[in-house]
C-alpha positions in Angstrom: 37.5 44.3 -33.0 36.6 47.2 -30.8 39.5 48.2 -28.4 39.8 50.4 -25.2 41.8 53.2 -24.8 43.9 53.2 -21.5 45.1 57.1 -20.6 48.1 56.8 -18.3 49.7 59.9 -16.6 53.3 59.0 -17.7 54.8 57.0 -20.2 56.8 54.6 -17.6 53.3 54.3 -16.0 51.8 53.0 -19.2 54.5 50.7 -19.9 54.0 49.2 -16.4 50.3 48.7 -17.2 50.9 46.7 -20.4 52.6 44.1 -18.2 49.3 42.8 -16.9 46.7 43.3 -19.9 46.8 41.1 -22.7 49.5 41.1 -25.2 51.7 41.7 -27.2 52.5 45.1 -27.2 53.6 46.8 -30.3 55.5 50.5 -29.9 53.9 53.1 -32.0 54.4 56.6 -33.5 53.3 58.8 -36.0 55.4 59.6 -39.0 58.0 57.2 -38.5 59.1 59.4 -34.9 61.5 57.5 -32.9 59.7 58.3 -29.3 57.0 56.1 -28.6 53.5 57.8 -28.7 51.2 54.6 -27.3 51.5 51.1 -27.1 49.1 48.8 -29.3 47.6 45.4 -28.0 45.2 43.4 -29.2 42.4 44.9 -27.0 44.0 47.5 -25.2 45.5 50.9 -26.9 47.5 52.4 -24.1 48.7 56.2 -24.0 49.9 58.7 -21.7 49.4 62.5 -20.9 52.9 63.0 -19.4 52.2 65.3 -17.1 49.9 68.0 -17.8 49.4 68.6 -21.2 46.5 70.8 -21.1 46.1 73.9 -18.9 44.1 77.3 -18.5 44.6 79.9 -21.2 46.3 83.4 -20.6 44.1 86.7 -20.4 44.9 87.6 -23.1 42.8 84.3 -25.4 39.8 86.0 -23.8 40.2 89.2 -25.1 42.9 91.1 -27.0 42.8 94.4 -24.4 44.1 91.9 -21.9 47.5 92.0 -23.3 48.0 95.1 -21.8 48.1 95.1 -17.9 45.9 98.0 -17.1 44.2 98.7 -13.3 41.6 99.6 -15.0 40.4 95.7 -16.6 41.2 94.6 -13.3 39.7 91.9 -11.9 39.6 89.7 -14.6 36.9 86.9 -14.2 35.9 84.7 -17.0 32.4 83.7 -17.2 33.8 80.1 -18.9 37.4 78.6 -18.5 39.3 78.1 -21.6 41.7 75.6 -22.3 45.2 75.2 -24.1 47.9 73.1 -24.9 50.7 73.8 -22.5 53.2 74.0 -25.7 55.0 72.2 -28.7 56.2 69.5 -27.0 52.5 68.6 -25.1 50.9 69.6 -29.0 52.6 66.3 -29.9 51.5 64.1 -27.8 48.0 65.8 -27.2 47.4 65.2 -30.9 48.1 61.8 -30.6 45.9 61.3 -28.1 43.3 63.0 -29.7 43.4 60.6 -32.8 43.5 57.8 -30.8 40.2 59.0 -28.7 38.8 59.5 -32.3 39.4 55.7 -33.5 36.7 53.8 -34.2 38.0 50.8 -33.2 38.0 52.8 -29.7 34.7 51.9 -27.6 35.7 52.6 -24.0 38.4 55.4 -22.3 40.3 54.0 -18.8 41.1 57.0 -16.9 44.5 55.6 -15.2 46.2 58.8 -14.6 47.5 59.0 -10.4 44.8 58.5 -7.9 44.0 61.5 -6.6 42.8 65.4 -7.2 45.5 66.1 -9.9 45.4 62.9 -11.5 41.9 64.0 -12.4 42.5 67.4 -13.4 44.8 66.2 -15.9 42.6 63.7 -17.1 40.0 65.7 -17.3 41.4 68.8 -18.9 42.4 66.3 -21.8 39.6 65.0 -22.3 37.4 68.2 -22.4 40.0 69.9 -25.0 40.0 66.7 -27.5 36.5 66.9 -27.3 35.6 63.2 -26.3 32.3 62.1 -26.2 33.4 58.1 -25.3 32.0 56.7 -21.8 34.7 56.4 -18.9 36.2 54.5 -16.2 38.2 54.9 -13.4 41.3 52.9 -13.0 42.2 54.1 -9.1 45.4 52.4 -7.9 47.5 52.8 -4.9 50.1 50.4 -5.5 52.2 49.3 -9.1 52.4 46.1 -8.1 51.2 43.7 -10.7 48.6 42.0 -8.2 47.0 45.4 -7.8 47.2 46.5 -11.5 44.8 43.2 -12.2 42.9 43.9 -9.4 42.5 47.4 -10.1 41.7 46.7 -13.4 39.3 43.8 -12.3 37.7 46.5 -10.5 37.1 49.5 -12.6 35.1 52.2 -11.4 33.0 54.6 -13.1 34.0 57.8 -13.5 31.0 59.7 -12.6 32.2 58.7 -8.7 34.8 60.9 -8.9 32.6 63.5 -10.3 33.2 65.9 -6.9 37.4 65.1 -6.5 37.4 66.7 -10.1 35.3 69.4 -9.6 37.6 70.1 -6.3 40.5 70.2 -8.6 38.9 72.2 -11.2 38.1 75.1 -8.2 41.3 74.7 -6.5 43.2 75.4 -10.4 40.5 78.2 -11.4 41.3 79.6 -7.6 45.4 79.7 -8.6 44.6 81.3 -12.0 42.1 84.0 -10.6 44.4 85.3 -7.4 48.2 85.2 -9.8 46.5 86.4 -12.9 44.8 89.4 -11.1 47.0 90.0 -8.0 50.3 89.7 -10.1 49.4 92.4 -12.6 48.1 94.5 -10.2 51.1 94.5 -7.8 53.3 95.0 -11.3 51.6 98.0 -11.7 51.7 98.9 -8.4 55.4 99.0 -7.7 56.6 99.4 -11.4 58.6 102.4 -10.4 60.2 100.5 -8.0 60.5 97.0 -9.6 62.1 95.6 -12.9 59.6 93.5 -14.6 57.1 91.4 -13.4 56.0 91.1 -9.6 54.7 87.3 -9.1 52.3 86.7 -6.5 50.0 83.2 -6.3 47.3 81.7 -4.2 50.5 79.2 -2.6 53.5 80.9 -3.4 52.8 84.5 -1.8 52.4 82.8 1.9 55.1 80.6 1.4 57.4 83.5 0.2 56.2 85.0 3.2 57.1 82.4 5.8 60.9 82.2 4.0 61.3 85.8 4.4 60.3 85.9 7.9 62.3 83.5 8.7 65.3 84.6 6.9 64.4 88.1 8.7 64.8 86.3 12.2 68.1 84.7 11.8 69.6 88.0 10.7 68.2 90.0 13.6 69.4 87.5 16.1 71.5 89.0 18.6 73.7 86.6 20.0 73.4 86.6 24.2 75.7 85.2 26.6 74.9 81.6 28.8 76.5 79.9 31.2 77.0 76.4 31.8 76.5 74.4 34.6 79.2 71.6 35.3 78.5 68.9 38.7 80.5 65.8 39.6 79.6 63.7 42.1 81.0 60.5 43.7 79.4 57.1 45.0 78.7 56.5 48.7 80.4 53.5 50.1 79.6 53.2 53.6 78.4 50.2 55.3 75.2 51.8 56.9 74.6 53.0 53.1 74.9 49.5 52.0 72.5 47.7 54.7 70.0 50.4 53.9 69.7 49.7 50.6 70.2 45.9 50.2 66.0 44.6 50.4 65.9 42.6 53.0 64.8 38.9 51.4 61.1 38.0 51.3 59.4 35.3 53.7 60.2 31.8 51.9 62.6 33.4 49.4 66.3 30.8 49.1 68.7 32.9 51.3 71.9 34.3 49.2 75.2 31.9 48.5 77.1 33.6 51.2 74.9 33.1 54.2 74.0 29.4 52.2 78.1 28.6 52.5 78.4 29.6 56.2 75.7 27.6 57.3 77.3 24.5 55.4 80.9 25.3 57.5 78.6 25.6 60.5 77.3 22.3 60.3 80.8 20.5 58.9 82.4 22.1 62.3 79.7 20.7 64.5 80.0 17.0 63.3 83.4 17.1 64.4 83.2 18.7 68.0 82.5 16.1 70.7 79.0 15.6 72.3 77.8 14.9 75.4 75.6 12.2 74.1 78.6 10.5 72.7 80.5 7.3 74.1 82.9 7.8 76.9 86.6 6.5 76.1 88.6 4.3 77.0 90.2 6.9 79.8 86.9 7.3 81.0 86.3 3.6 81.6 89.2 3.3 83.8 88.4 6.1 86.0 85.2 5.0 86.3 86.4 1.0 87.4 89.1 2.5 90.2 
């Protein structure tokens, strides 16, 4: 039954896959090894590339008069890239991975490294040194969820759309080699009377050296200066003409406040007992009036 071949970027990554494609998964190594090389299924062969297992070669695979640093083989500019494995413990795995692209039960490759410009390069770099020839796809995921991994997976992509993102990574990792392979042995020759081994310079690292020594330059010519500080205390104004001024006076048909509502009660209480002039005479009054 044919199978497909599922490259993941790390081995925790690849165990996370294998929890949404069908199962079960059997652990496998070569030679009776204890560390897991790929999981087996029975339509899915996942692996891993754990990090970058493949990488540009030294000067010195191009030709032997490059392991001497000499001004005068400067700049060194390949006309073609080579490739290497980074060491023994990526020759494991990048053997394993190259027998597995060789099956023949293996029909289809699933790039799943990380989404995004290195997650190709990696990809790619194993690919081109294990000498596939097997069509690809694109698994491109931004979350590990297990809802995204089937839909991601639902939704392959192929991998000529990311043609350009790897070529951008392939420039951006030729760009690193040419400017520290060239500029480092050409400082190190440079300054080698004032130096002790090797003077390391890079397309990233040199400026950000750079800013960190500038800085660090700054805070040890800082001359301290002398400042003063400005203390104030200030107290609330109480007085009754302060008050009236800034109590709003209340808006036409607004209720009037409790105080002024209270004193007009009292007000009307006091005049219901006060005598009227519309009121009865008494009896007094009656008897002056008869005489």
């Amino acid at each position: 039954m044919a199978k497909t071949l599922v490259i993941a970027e790390k081995p925790s990554v690849g165990r996370d896959l294998a929890r949404v494609l069908p199962g079960p998964f059997e652990k496998k190594s070569p030679g009776g090894e204890r560390q897991e090389r790929w999981l087996e299924g029975p339509e899915h062969v996942i692996s891993w590339a754990v990090g970058h297992l493949v990488q540009l070669a030294d000067p010195d695979t191009y030709d032997d008069k490059f392991k001497k640093w000499r001004m005068a083989d400067l700049p060194i500019v390949p006309s073609k890239f080579k490739l290497v494995v980074r060491d023994e413990r990526s020759q494991k795995q990048m053997s394993v991975v190259k027998q597995l692209m060789k099956r023949d039960d293996i029909e289809l490759i699933i790039n799943a490294c990380d989404a995004g410009r290195e997650g190709e390069l990696i990809f790619a770099y194993l690919y081109e040194k294990a000498g596939a020839k097997l069509p690809v796809q694109r698994l491109w995921l931004s979350s590990m969820t297990n809802d995204a991994m089937r839909e991601g997976f639902a939704n392959l992509r192929d991998g000529g759309e990311l043609a350009t993102l790897e070529e951008a990574a392939r420039s951006r990792s030729e760009a690193d080699w040419l400017v520290g392979m060239n500029a480092t042995r050409a400082a190190t020759i440079r300054l080698r009377s004032s130096f002790d081994g090797a003077v390391s310079l890079g397309r990233v690292q040199t400026p950000t050296l750079a800013i960190l020594t500038r800085r660090e330059e700054e805070i040890r010519a800082f001359v301290p200066e002398k400042y003063w500080l400005v203390d104030a205390s200030s107290r609330p104004t109480t007085s009754a003409a302060t008050r009236a001024a800034s109590t709003p006076a209340p808006s036409r048909g607004s209720r009037a406040p409790r105080r002024r509502r209270r004193s007009s009660r009292r007000s009307a209480a006091s005049a219901a007992r006060s005598p009227s002039s519309t009121r009865r005479a008494g009896p007094s009054a009656r008897r002056c009036c008869t005489t």
